[in-house]
C-alpha positions as CSV (number, residue, x, y, z in Angstrom):
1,X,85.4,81.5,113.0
2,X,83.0,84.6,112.3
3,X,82.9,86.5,109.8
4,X,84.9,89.5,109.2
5,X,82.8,92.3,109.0
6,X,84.0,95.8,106.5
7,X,83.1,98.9,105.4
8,X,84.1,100.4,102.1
9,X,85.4,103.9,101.6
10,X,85.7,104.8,98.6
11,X,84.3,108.0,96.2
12,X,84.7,106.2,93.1
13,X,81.5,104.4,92.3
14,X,82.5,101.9,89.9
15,X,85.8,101.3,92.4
16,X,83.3,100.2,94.9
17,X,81.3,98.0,93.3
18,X,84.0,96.6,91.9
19,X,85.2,95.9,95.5
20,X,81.8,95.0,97.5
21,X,81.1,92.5,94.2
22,X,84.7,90.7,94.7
23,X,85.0,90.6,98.5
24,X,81.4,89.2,98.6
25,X,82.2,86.2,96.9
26,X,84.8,85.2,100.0
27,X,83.7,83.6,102.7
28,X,84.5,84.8,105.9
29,X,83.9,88.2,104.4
30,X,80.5,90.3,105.2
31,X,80.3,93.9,103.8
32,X,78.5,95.9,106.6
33,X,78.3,99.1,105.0
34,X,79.6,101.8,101.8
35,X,80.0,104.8,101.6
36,X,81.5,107.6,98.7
37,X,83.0,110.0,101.1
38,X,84.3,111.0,104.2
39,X,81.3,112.0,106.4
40,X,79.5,109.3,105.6
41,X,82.3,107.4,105.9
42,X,82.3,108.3,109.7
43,X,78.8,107.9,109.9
44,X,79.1,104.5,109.2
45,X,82.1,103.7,111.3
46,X,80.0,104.6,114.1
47,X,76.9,103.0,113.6
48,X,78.1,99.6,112.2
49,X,81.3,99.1,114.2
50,X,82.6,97.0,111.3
51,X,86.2,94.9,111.7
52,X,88.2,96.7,108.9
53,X,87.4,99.8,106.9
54,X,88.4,99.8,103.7
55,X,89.7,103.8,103.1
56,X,90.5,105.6,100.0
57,X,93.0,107.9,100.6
58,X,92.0,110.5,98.0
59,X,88.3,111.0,98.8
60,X,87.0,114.6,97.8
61,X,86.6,117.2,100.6
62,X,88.0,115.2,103.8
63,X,90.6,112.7,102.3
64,X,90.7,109.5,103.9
65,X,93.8,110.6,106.5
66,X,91.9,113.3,107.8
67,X,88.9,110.9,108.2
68,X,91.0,108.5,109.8
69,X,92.5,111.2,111.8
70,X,88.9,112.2,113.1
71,X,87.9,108.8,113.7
72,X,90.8,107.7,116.0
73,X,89.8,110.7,118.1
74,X,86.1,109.4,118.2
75,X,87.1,105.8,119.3
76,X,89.4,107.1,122.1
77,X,86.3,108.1,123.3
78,X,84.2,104.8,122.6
79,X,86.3,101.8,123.5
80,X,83.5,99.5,122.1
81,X,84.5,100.6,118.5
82,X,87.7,98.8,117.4
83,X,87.5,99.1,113.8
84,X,90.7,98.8,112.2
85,X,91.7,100.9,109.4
86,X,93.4,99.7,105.8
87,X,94.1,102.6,103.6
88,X,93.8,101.3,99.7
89,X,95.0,103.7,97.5
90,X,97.3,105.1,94.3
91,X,99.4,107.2,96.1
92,X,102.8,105.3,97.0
93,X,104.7,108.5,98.0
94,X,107.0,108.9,100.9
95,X,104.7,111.7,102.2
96,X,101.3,110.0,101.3
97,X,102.3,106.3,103.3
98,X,104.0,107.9,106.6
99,X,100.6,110.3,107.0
100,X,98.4,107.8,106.4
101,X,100.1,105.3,109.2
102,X,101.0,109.0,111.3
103,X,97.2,109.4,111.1
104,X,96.3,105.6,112.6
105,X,96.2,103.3,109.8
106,X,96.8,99.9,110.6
107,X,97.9,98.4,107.5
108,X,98.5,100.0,103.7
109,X,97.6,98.3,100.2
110,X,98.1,99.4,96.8
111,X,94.6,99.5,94.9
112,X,96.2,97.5,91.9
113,X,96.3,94.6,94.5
114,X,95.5,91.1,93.5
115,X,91.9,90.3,95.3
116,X,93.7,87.4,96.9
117,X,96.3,89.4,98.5
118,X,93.5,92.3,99.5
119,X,92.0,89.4,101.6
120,X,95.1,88.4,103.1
121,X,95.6,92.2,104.2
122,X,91.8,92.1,105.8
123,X,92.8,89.0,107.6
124,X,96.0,90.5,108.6
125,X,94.8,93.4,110.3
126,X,92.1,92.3,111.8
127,X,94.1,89.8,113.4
128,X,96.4,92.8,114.7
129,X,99.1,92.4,112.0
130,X,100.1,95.7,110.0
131,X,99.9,94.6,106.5
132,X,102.4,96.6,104.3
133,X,102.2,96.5,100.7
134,X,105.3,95.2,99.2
135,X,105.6,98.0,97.0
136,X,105.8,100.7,99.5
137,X,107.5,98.4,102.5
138,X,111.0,99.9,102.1
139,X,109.4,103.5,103.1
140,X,107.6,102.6,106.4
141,X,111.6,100.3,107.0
142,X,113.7,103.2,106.7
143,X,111.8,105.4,108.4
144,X,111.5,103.4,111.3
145,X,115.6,102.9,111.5
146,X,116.0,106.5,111.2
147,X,113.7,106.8,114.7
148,X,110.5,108.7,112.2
149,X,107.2,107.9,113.2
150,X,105.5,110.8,111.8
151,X,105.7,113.4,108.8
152,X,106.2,117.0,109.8
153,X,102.5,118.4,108.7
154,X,100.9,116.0,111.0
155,X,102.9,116.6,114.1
156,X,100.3,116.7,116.4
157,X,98.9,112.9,115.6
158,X,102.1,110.6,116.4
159,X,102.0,107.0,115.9
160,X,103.9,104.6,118.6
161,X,106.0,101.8,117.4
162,X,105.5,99.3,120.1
163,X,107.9,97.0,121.4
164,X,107.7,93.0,120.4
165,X,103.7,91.8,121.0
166,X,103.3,89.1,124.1
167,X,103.2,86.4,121.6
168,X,106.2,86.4,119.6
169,X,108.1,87.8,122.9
170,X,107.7,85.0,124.2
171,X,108.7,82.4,121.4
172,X,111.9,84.5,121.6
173,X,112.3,84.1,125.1
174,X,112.3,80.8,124.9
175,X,114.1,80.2,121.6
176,X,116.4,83.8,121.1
177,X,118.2,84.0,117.6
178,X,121.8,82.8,117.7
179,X,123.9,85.4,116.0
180,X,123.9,84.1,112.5
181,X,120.2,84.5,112.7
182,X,120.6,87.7,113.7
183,X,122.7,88.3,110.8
184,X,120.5,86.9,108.4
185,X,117.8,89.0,110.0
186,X,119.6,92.5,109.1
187,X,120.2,91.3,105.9
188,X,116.5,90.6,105.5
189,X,115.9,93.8,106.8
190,X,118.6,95.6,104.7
191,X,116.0,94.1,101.7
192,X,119.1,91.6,100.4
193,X,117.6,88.4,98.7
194,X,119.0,84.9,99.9
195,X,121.6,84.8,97.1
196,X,123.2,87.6,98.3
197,X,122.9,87.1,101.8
198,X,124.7,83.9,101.6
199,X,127.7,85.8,99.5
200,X,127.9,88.1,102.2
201,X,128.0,85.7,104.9
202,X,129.7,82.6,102.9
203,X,127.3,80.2,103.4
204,X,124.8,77.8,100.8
205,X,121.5,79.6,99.7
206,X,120.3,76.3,101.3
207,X,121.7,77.1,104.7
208,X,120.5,81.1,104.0
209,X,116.7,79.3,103.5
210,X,116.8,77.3,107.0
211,X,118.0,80.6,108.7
212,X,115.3,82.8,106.9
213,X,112.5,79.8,108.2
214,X,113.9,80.3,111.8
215,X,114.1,84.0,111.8
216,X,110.0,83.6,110.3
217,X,109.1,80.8,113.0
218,X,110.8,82.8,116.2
219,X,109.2,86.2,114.6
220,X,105.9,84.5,114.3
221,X,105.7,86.5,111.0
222,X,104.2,85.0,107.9
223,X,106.6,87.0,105.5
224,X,110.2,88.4,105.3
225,X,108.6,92.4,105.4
226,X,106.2,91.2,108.5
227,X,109.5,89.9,109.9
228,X,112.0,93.2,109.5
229,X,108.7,95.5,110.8
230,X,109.1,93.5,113.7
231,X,112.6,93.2,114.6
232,X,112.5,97.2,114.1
233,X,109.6,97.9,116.1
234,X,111.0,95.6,119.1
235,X,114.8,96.9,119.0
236,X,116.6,93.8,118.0
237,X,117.8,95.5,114.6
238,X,118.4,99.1,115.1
């Protein structure tokens, strides 16, 4: 496999380092470029094409949704550029998560992340996957049940929740949820833990477990957020 090529984005210097030290340790990782604010930021986007940029969402003068904003526009006009975008940042407000993913960011992390987990979350979206931090994974849920893709100040830049990808479609197509599994799956979704969905349903925690591993495995999803994001987006829990 090659290596996953980044960018960091980020204004505060010792935040950085911190970062291009750690990630550079990991293999599979290559660090293609820094930069402490937003214009060189989108400099550096163009002229490296990395994998994943790394994005502060607080940088000074151009935050990093704006940025991201003006970059999405740039690649819709360069389809050789696919760099995906993973905002790390502070802010876990309401308004501060649904601009940044109403502005194209592809997955969200907290910066108090464990390195092991911030890896993960590279790996995830540049495989495709929008990785959510725990933390702020209730937001981006209900707002996509209530039918919101996009905060009011950023009407203009809409995000599209796209139906179920080709390859966990077709799992399901060939191995559909029976309806307890579906009922386990809105209960994941609802944010219930097993012990509470097997009250609610009358069944062993055991029995909850081998239902949650089948919703997973039919979901292709690695986790039970991955797993509710999904059964959103594709319209089997409304």
């Amino acid at each position: 496999m090659s290596e996953i090529r980044i960018v960091i984005i980020e204004d505060h210097a010792v935040v950085r380092l911190g970062l291009l030290t750690a990630l550079k340790t990991y293999a599979g990782i290559q660090v293609a470029g820094e930069a402490a604010n937003a214009t060189q930021g989108l400099a550096v986007l163009k002229t490296t094409k990395p994998d994943v940029a790394i994005v502060d969402i607080g940088l000074p003068g151009m935050d990093g949704i704006e940025m991201t904003q003006q970059f999405r526009k740039f690649q819709a006009e360069d389809p050789t550029n696919t760099t995906k975008v993973l905002m790390l940042t502070m802010q876990g407000s309401e308004d501060a998560v649904l601009a940044a993913f109403a502005a194209g960011a592809d997955s969200y992390c907290m910066k108090d992340i464990e390195m092991d987990r911030l890896v993960e979350a590279i790996e995830a979206t540049h495989s495709g996957s929008a990785w959510i931090d725990p933390s702020i994974a209730s937001i981006v849920l209900r707002q996509m049940r209530q039918g919101i893709a996009k905060p009011p100040e950023v009407t203009k830049n809409t995000v599209t929740i796209q139906a179920v990808e080709t390859k966990y479609g077709e799992v399901l197509e060939a191995y559909p949820l029976t309806s307890r599994e579906l009922e386990v799956l809105e209960l994941m979704v609802d944010g219930c833990t097993n012990v509470v969905i097997a009250e609610r349903l009358f069944i062993t925690v055991g029995t909850v477990k081998t239902h949650v591993r089948n919703v997973l495995s039919k979901l292709c999803a690695d986790d039970r957020t991955e797993a509710s994001v999904r059964a959103l987006r594709s319209g089997i829990i409304s």
